[in-house]
Every structure is written in C-alpha cells, then in structure tokens.
DRENDO-792054 format. One line per 3 residues: their letters; for each residue x, y, z of N, C-alpha, C. Coordinates in steps of 0.001 Angstrom, whole numbers, padded with zeros to 6 digits, always signed. Atoms other than C-alpha are relative to their C-alpha. Layout:
<nodes>
a = X Y Z X Y Z X Y Z  ...
</nodes>
This chain:
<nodes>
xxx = +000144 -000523 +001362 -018266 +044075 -098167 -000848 -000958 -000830  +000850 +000832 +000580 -020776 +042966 -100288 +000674 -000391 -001307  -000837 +000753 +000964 -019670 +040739 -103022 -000770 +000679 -001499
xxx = +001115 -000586 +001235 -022532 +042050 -105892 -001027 +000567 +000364  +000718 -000986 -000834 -024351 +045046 -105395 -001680 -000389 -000649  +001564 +000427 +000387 -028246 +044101 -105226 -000474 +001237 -000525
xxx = +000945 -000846 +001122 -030492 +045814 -107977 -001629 -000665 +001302  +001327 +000470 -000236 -034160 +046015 -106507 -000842 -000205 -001208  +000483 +000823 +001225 -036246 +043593 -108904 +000021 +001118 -001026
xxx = +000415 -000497 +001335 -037713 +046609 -110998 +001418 +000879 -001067  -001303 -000586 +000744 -034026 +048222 -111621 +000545 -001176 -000423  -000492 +000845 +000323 -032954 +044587 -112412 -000986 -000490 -001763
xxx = -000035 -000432 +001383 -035404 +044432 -115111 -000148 +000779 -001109  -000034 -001233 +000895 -035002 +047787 -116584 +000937 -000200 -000722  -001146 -000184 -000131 -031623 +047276 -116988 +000284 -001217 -001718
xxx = +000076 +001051 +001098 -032121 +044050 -119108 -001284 +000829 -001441  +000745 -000048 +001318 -035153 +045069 -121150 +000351 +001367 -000850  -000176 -001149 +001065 -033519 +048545 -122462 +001408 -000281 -000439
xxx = -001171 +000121 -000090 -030438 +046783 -123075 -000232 -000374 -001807  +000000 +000610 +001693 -029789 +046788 -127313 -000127 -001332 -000116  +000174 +001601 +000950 -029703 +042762 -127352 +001453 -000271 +000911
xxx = -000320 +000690 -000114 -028092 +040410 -126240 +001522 +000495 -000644  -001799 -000453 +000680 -023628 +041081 -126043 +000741 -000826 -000616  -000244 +001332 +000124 -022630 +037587 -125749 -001005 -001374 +000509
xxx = +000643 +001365 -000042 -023961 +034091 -125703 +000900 -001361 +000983  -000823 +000856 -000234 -021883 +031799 -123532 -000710 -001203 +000681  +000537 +001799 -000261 -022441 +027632 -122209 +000462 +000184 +001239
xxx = +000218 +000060 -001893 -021570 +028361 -118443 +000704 +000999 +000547  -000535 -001205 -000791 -021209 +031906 -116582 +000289 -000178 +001434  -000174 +000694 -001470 -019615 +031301 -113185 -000275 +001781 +000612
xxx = +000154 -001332 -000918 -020626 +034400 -110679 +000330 -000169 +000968  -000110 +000075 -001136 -018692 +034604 -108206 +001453 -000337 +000261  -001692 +000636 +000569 -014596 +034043 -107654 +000580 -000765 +001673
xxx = -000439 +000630 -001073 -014134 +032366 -103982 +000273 -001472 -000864  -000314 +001263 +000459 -013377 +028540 -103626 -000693 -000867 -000871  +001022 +000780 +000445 -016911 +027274 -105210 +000533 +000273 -001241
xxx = +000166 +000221 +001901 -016598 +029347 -108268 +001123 -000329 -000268  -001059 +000155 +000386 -013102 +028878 -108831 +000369 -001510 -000550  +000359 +001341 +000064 -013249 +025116 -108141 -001161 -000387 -001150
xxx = +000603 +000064 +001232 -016301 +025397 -110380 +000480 -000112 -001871  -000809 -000084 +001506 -014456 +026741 -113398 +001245 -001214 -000275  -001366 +001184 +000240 -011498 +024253 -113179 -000529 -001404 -000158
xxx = +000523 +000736 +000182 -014034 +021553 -113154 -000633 -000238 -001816  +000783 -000760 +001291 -016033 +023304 -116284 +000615 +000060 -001127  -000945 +000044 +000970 -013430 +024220 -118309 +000715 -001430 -000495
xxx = -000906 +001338 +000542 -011883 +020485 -117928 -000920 -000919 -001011  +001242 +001035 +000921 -015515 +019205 -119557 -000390 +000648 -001275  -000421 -000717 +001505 -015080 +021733 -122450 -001413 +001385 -000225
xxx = +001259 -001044 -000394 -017897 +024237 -120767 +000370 +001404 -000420  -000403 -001580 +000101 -015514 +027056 -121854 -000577 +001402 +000869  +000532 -000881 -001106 -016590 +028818 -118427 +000649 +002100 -000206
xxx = +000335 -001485 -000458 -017349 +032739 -118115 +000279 +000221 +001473  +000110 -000300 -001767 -016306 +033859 -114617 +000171 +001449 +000323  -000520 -001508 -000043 -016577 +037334 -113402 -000286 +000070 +001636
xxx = -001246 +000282 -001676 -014771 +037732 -109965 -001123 +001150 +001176  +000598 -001044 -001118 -017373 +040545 -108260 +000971 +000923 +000573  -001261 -001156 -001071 -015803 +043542 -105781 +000786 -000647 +000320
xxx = -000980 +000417 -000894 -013777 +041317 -103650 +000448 -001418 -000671  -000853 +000888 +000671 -011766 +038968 -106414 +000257 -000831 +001237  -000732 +001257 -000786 -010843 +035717 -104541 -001208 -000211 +001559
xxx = +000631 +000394 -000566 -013890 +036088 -102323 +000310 -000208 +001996  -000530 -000260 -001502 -013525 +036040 -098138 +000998 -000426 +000232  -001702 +000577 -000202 -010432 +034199 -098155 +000936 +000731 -000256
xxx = -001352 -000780 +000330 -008489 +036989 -099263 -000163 +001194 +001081  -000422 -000294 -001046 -009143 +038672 -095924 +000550 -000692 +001336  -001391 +001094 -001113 -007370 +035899 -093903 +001374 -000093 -000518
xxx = -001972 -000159 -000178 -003756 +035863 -093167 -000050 -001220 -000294  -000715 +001561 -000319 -003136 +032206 -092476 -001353 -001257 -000286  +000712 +000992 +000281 -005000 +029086 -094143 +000427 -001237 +000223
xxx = -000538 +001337 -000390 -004133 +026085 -092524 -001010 -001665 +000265  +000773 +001174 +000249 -007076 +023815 -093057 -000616 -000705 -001128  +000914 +000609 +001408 -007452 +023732 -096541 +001061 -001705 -000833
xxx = -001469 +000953 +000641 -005727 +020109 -098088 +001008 +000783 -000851  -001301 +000107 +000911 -002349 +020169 -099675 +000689 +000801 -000026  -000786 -001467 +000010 -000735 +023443 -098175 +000334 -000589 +001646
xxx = -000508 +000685 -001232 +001107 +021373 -095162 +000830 +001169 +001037  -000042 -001212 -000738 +002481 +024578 -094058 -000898 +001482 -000156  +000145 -001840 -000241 +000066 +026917 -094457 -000040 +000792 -000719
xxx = -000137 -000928 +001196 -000901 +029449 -097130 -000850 +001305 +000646  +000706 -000891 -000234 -002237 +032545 -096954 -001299 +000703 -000569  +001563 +000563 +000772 -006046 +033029 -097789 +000328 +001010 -002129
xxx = -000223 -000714 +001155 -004614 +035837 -100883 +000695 -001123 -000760  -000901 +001373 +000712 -002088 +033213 -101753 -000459 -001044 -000898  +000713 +001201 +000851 -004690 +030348 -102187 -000898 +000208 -000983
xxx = +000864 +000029 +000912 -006968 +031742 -104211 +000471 +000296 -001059  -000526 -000702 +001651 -004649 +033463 -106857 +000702 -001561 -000635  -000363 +001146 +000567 -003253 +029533 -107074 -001054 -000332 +000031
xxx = +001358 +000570 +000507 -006677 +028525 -107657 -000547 +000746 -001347  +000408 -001517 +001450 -007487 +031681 -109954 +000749 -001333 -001474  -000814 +000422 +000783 -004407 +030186 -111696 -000115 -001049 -000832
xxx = +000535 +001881 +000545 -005434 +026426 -112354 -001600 +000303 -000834  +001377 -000463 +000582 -008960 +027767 -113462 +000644 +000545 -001220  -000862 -000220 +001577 -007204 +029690 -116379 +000537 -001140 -000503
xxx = -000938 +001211 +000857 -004783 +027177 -117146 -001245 -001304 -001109  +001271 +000854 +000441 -007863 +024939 -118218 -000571 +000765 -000828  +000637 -000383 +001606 -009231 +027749 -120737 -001069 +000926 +001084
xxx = +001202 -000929 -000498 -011641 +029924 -117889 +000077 +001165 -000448  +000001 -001489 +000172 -012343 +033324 -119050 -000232 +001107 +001077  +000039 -000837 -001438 -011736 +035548 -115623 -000408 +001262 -000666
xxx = +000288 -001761 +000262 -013390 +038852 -115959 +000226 +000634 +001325  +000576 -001191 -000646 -013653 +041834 -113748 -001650 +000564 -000034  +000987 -000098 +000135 -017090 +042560 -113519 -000960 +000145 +001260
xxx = +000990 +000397 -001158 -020499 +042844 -110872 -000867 -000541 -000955  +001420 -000277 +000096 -023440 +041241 -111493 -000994 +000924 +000646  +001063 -001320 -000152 -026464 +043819 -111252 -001533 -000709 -000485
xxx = +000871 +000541 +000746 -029150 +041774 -112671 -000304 -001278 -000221  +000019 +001614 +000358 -030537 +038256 -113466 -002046 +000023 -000641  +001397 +000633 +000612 -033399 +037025 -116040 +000155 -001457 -000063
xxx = +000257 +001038 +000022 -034322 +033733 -115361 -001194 -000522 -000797  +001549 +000372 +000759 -037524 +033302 -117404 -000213 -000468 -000703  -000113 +000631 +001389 -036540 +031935 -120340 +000821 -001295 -000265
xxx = -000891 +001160 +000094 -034998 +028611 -121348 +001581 +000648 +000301  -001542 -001198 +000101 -031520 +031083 -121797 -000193 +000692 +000777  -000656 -001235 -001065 -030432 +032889 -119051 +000537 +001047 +000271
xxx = -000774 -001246 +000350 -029458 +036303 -118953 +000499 +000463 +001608  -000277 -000595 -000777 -027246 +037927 -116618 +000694 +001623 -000322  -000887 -001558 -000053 -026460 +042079 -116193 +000822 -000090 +000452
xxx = -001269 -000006 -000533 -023106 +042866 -116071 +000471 +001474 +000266  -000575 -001216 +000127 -021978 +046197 -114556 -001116 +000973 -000661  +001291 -000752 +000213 -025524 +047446 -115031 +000157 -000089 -001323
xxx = -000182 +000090 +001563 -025130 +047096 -118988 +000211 -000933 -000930  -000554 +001348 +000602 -023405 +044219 -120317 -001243 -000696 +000153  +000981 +000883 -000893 -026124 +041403 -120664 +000442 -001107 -000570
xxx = -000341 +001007 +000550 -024786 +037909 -121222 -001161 -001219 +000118  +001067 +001429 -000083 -027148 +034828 -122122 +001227 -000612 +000398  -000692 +000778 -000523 -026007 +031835 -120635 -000887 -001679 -000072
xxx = +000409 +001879 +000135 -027156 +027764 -121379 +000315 -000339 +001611  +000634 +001061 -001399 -026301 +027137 -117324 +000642 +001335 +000672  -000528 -000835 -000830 -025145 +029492 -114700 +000039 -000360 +001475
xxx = -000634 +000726 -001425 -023430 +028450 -111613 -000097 +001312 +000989  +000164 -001439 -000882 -024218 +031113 -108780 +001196 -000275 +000967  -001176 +000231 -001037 -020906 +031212 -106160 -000067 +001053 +000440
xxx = +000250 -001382 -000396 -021923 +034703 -104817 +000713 -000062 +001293  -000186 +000063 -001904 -021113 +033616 -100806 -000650 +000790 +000717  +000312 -000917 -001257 -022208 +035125 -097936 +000541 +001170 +000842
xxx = -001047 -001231 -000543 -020849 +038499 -096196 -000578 -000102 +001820  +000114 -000503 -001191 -020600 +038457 -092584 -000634 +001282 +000981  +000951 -000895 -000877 -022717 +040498 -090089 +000930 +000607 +000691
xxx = -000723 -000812 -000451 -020364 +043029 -088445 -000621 +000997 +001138  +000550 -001256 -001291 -021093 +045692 -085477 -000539 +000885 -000237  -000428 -001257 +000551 -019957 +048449 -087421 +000478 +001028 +000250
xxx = -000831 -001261 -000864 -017747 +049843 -084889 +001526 +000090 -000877  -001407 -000360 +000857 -014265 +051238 -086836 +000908 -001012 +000346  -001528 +000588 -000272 -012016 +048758 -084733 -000396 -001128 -001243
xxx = -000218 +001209 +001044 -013408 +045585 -086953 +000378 +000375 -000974  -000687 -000614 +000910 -011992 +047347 -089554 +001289 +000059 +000458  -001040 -000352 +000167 -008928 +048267 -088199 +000879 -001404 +000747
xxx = -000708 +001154 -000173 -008298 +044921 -086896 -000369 -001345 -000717  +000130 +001245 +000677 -009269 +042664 -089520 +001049 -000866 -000206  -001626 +000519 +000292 -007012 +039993 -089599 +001082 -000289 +000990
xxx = -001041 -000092 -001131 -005134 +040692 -086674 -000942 -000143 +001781  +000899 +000606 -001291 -007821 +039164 -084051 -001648 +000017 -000017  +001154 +000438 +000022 -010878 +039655 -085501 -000448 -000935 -001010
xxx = +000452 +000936 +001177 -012609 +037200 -087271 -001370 -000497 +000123  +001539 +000135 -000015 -016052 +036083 -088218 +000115 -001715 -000144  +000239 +001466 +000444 -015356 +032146 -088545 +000707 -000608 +001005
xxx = -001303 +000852 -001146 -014034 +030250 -085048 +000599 -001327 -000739  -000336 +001182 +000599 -013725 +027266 -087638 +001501 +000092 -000553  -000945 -000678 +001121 -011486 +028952 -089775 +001319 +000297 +001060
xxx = -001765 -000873 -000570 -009031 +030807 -087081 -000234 -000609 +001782  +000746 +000219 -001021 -010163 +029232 -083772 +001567 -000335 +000651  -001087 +000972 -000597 -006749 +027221 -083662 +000996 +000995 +000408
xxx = -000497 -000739 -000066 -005202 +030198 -084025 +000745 +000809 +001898  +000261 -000350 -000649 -006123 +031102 -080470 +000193 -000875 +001897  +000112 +000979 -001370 -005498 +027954 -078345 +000871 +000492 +001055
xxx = -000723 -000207 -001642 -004508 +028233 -074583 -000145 +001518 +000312  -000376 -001706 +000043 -005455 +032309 -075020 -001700 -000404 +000361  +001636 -000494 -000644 -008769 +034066 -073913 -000472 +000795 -001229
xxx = +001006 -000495 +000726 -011293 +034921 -076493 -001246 +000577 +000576  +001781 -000221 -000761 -014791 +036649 -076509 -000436 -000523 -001758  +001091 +000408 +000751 -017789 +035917 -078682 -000750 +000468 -000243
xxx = +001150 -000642 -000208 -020314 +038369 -079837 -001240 -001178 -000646  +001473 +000135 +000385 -023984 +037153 -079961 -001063 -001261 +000842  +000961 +000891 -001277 -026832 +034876 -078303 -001106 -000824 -000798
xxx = +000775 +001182 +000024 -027986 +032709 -080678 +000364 -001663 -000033  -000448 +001583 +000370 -027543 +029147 -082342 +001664 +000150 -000489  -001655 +000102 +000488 -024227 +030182 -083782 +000553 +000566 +000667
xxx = -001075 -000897 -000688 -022759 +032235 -081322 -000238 -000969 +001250  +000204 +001527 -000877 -023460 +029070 -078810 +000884 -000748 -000706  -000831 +001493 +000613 -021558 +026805 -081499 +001143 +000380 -000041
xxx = -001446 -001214 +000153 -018780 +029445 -081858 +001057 -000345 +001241  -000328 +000048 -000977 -018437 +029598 -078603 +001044 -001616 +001014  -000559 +001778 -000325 -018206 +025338 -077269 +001097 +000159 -001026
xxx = -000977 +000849 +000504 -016236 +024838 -080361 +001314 +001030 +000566  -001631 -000494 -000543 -013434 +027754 -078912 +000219 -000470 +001496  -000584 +000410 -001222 -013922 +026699 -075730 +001095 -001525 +000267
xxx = -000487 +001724 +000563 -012318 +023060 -076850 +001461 +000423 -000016  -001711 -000393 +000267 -009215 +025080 -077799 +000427 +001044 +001300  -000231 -000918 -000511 -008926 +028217 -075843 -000061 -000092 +001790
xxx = +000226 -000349 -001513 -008595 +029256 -072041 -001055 +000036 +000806  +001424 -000623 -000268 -011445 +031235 -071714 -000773 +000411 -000956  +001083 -000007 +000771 -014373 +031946 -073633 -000739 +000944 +000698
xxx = +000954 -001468 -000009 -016451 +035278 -073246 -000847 +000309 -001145  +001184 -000598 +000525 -019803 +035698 -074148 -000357 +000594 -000452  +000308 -000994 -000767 -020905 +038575 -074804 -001620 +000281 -000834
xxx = +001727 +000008 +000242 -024976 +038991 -074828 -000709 +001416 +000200  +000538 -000610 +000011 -026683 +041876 -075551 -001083 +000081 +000932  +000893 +000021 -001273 -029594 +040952 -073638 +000011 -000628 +000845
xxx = -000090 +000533 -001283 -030404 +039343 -070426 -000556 -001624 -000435  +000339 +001089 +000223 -031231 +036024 -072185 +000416 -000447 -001303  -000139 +001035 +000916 -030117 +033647 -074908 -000744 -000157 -001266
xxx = +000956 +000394 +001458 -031709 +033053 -078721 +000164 -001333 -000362  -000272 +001021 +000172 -030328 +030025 -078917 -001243 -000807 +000625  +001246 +001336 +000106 -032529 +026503 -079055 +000574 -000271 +001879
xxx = +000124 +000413 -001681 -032843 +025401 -075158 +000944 -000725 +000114  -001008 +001243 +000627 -030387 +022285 -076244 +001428 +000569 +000210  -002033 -000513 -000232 -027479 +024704 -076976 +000133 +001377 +000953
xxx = -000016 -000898 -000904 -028280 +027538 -074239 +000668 -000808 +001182  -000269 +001162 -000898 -027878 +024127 -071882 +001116 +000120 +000112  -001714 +000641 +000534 -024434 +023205 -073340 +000997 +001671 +000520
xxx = -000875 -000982 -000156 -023078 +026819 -073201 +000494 +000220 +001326  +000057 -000418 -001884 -024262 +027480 -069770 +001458 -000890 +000604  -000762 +000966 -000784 -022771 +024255 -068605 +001499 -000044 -000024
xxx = -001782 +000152 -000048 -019276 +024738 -070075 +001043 +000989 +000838  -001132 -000205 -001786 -016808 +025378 -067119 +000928 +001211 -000720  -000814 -001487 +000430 -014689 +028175 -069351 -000895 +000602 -001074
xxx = +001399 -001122 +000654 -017766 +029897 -070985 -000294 +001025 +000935  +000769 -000986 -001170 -018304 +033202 -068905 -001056 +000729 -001402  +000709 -000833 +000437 -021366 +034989 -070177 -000299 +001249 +000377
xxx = +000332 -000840 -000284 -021625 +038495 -070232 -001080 +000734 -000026  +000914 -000254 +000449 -024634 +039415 -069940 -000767 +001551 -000040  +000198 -001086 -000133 -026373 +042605 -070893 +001463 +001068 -000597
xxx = -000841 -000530 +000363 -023355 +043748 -072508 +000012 +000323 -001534  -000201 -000522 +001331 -022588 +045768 -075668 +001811 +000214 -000500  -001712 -000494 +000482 -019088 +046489 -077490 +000036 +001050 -000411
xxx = -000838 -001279 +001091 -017274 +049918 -077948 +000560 -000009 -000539  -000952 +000656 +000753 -014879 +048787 -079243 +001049 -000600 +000824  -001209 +001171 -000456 -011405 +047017 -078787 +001389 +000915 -000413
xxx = -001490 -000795 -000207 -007883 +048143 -078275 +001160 -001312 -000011  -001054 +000799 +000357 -004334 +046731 -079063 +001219 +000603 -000937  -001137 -000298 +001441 -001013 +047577 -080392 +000177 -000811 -001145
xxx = -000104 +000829 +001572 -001313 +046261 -083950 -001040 -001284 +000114  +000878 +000789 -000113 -003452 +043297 -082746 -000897 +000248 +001388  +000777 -000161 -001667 -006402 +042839 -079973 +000400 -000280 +000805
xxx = -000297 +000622 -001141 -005345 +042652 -076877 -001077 +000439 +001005  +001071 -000504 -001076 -009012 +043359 -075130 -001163 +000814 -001106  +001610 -001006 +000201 -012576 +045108 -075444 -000177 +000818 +000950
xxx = +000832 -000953 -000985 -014120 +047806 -073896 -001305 +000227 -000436  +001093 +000380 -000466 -017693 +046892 -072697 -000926 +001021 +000291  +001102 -000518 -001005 -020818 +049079 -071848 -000613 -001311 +000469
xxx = +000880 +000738 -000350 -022755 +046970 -069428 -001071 +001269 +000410  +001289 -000914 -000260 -026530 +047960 -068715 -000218 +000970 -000996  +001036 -001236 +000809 -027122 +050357 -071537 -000927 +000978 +000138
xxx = +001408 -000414 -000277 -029312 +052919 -070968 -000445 -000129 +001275  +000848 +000187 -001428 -030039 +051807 -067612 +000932 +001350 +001311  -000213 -000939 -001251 -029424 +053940 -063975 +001078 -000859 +000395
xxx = -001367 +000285 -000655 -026255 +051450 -063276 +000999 -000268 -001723  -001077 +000345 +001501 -024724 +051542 -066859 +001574 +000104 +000314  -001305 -000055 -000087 -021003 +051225 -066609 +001200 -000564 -001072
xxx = -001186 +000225 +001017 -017699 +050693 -068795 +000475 -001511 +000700  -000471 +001634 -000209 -016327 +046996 -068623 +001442 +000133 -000638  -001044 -000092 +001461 -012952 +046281 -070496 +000251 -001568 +000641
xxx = -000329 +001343 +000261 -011949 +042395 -070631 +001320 +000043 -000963  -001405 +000125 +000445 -008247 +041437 -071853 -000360 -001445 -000836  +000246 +001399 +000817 -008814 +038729 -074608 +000938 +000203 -001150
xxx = -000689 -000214 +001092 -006450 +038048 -077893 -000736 -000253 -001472  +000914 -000247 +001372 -009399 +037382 -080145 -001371 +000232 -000085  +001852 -000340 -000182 -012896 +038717 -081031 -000605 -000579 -001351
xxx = +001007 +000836 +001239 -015193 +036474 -082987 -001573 +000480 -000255  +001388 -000683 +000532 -018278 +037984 -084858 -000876 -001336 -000131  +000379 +000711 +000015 -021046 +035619 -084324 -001836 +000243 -000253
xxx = +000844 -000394 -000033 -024021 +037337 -085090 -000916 +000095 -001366  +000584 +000746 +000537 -024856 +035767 -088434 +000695 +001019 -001779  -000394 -000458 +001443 -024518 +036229 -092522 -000862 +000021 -000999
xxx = +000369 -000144 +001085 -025996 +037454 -095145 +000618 -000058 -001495  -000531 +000393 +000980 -026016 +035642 -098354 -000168 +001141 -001252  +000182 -000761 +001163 -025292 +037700 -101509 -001021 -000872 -001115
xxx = +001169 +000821 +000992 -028582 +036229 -103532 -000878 +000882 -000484  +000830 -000754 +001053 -030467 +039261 -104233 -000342 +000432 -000893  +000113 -000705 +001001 -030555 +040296 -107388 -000953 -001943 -000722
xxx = +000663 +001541 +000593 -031779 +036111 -108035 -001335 -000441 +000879  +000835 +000091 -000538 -034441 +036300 -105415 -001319 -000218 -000666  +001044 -000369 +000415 -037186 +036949 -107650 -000322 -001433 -000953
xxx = +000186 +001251 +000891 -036721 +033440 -109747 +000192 -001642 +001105  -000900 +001438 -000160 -034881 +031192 -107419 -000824 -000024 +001804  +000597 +000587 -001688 -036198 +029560 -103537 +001184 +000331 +000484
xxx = -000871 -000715 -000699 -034537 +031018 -101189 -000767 -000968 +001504  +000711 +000031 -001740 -035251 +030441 -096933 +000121 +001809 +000338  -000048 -001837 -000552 -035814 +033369 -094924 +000812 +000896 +000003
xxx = -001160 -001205 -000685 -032352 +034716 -094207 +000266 +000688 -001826  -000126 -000696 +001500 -032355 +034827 -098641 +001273 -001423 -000330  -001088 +001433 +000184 -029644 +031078 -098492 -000715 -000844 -001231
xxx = +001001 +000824 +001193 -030729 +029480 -102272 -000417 -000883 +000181  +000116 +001027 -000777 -031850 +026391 -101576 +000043 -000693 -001227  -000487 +001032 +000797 -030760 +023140 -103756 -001033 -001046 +000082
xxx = +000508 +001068 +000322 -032542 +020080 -104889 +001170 -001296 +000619  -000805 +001250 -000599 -031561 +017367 -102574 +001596 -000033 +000086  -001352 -000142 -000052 -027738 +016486 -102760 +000847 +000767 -000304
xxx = -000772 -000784 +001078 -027261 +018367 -105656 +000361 +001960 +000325  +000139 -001389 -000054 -026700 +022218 -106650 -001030 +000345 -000822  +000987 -000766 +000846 -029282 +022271 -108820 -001313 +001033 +000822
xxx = +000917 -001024 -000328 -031955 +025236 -107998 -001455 +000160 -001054  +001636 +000269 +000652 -035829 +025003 -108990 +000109 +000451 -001365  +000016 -000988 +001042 -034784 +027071 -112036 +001087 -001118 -000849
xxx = -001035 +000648 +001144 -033566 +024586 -115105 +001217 +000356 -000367  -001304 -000438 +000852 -029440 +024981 -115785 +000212 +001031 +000763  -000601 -000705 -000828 -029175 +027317 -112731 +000283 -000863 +001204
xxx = -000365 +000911 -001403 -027160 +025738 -109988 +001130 +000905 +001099  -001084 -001163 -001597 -025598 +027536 -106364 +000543 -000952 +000354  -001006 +000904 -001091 -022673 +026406 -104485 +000700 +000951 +001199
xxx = -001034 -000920 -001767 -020320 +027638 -101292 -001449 +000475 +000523  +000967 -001010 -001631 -021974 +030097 -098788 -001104 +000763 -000288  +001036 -000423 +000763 -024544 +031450 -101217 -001303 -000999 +000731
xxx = +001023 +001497 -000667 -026328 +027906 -100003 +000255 -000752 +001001  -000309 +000529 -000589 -024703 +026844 -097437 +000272 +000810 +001261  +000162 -000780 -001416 -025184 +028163 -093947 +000097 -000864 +000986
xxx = -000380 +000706 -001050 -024317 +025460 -091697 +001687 -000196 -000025  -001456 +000040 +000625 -020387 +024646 -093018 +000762 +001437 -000676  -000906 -001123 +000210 -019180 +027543 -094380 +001765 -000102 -000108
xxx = -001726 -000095 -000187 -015288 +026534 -094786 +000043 -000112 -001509  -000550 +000166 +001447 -013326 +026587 -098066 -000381 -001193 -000963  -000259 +001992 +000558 -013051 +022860 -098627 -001574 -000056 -000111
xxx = +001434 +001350 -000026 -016876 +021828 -098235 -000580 +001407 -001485  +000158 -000518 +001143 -017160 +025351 -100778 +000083 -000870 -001415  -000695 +000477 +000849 -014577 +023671 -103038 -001244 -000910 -000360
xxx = +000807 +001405 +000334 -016608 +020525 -102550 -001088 +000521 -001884  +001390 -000606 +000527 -019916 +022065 -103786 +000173 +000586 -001423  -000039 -000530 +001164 -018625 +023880 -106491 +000139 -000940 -001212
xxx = -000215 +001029 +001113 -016974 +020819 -108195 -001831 -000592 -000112  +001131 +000349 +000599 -020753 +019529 -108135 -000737 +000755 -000675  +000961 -001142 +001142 -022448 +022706 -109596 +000900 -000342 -001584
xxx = -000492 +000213 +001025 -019824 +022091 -112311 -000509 -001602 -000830  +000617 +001342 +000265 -020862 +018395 -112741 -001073 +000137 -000771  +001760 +000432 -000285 -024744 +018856 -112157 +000012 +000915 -001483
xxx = +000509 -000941 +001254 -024222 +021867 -115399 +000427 -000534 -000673  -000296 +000344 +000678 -022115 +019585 -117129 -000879 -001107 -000564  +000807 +001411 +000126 -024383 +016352 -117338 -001837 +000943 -000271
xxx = +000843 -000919 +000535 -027640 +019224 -117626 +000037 +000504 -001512  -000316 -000501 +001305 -025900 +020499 -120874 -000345 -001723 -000835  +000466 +001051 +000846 -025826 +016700 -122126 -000822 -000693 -000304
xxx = +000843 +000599 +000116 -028996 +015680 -121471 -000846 +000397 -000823  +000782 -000381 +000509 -030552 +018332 -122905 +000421 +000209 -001609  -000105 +000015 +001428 -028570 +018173 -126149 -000466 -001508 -000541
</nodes>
C-alpha cells in the first residue's frame, strides 16, 4: 500500500496554483507517521518547532503490519509493530505534535516557503519540512501475500528472520538483495530456497559466489510462484517450473516462511520534480546529514535509505532531520 498517492507533476501544480491562498503557515510539517517521522516530531516539538504531522493511508507506517517487534531497544519482551508505534504516536503528542489525518498530493518547493497539498486542497506553507514518506515493498501480486501477511510472509529477513530459526524458508528474487536475504536466513534457518525466475542471477558476481557456495541455499531455478498454502499460516508454495516451456511442471516445496525480496519502492513522487533522487526515486541527503539539495527540506527512514531499512536506524535518522531543521531554523533567523 502506498503510503501518499503520487500526483503527476502537472496535477501537483494545478492543485497548488488554483488553490485560494495559502490555509496555514506552520515552522515544521512532518510527512509521514512511521519511526522517522514520529521520532522526528518528538525531537521537534522538544526544540519548540511546534511540528505538523500528517500520518498518510497507513498511520504508523509498515510496522503496523508486523505482529512481533523484537529488535527495536527497550521492549525486552517484545511489542507488537501496532503497539509500538501508537506508544511512539503517544510521546510525539505529549511534547505538543499536531497529528493529523491527511495525504500529501502535492509539493512546491520553489520558493524560500514551502508549500505542501493536503488531500488535494489543503495547502500548508512550511519554514522546513521533514519528508518520512518510507518505502512500500515490491509484492507478486498473487492473493495469498495478502492473505498471509503476517503469518509467514514478510518482506524484511532482518526484521522477522529470527522468527524462523531451525525451519525451512524460501526467498523470492535474483538480485543483490535477494542474495543478502537469503545468506543472512541461511545463518538462522535450516534451509534456504531460492527461488529464481530465470536461469541466472542479477546479483554482483561477489554475492552470486557467496549464495552459490552456501551449503543450505538450494536455488530454484527457472521457477515462478502460484501461490502458497497453509492452515492460517504458510506451510509451503506451489511452484511452476519452466514456464511456458514444452517441460513446464507444478513444484510445491514445504517451507514455514516466504520472504519478498524483489525490491522497494520509495514513496518520493510527488517531490521528484525539486529534490535528487537515484534511479529507483531513494532522496538522496547531503553527506551525514538529512538535509536534501532543497534549503529547510530534509528526508529520513526508507524514503532515503535503501540499504538498512529497520526501525531503529529510521528512528536514528529521523532524530537528525529534526536536529538538521532545528539548527536550519536558527541560523537562518
């Protein structure tokens, strides 16, 4: 699910320039409600930024489709990803954040003041704007990942990997991350299943090496997914091998988890048109920081970050977009 539904540029600035004026004026709009922005606002609000936050479709951001969070500090048993974020929500208020309901639809960057569309209409200026949009996972788009979200599938081996030790997993995909996916479950898990669309690898030569070589890595190769079966959770896939070809045949493999590895798209479009991006559309930051080529706009979490992707290094990031807008606001007053 996409977190904020992309406007193509010229509906992004229609939207602004027939808009009566300007609704509100606020000193730091957070977009976005996972761990960055959240962490953002609780930072923001403590430096007297009186933060704007409006939460997008999926309030609390990918963490509120995980069951079990057991790597984030200071939850020694364990929270549940809905759990942690509404106690994060929580601490962000408590500090003075203003939580909305809302999408962004829009973004003017052009001007010293920042405008963002809200809900195709609303248009708020803004003195800094912290982007926390994240990234949405690449999916199949066969009905079971749907009907087993949660209950064995998952798009992050970081995240649920542990979940899985001494059990047999598979792995969809064949490049750099579905190679890293892979080693790092094989570390925990039994077995490790491949599964490769084509008859060869995307991955860098380096980590095709490593995969090959690991002793509970089977690769399937030439294989596609119909889907997956299980009372209430996965217990297996069912495989076409050969596709299309004169020996095509049904496969099924018995595994207890299926990991989506076939990559993510960052929610950044509607900011494309102002802000540096890389190819896949990941914002890209000024050195350490969050700042973004664009004065008093700064990204954090999975919006910019495509190597890490976990809560905590979010969290991290966000407390610096909050910083980098707080010490931005004072320089320039």
């Amino acid at each position: 699910m996409e977190l904020f539904k992309p406007l193509n540029i010229a509906d992004s600035q229609s939207v602004i320039s027939k808009s009566e004026g300007v609704s509100e004026h606020v000193k730091c709009l957070i977009i976005g409600s996972g761990p960055a922005g959240f962490t953002a606002a609780i930072y923001a609000a403590r430096a007297n930024l009186f933060p704007v936050m409006y939460e997008g479709l999926q309030p609390g951001g990918q963490l509120t489709t995980t069951t079990e969070v057991e790597n984030f500090p200071g939850y020694p048993d364990g929270v549940t990803g809905p759990e942690m974020m509404e106690d994060l929500k929580k601490q962000a208020i408590r500090f003075g954040t203003d939580v909305r309901w809302g999408i962004a639809t829009g973004a003017d960057f052009s001007g010293g003041v920042h405008r963002i569309t809200v809900d195709s209409g609303k248009v708020i200026e803004a003195d800094t704007v912290i982007i926390a949009t994240g990234a949405t996972a690449l999916y199949l788009g066969i009905d079971d990942e749907t009907k087993y979200a949660g209950s064995g599938v998952s798009a992050c081996a970081t995240c649920d990997g542990f979940f899985y030790r001494g059990k047999d997993v598979a792995v969809v995909g064949g490049g750099d991350t579905a190679c890293e996916e892979a080693m790092y479950l094989a570390g925990l898990c039994r077995k490790v299943y491949l599964i490769v669309r084509r008859d060869a690898l995307r991955a860098s030569k380096v980590m095709q090496d490593r995969t090959i070589k690991t002793p509970n890595i089977e690769i399937l190769w030439k294989h596609q997914t119909k889907g997956l079966f299980g009372n209430g959770v996965v217990e297996g896939v069912n495989l076409i091998k050969h596709k299309g070809e004169a020996d095509e045949s049904e496969v099924q493999i018995n595994v207890d988890g299926f990991f989506l590895a076939i990559g993510h798209k960052p929610n950044s479009d509607i900011f494309n048109q102002y802000l540096t991006t890389d190819e896949v559309g990941y914002i890209k930051t000024i050195g350490d920081s969050s700042k973004t080529n664009v004065e008093g706009v700064f990204a954090c979490g999975d919006v910019m970050d495509h190597v890490y992707r976990q809560a905590v290094t979010a969290a991290g990031s966000g407390c610096k977009a909050a910083i980098d807008a707080e010490r931005y606001l004072s320089e320039k007053n």
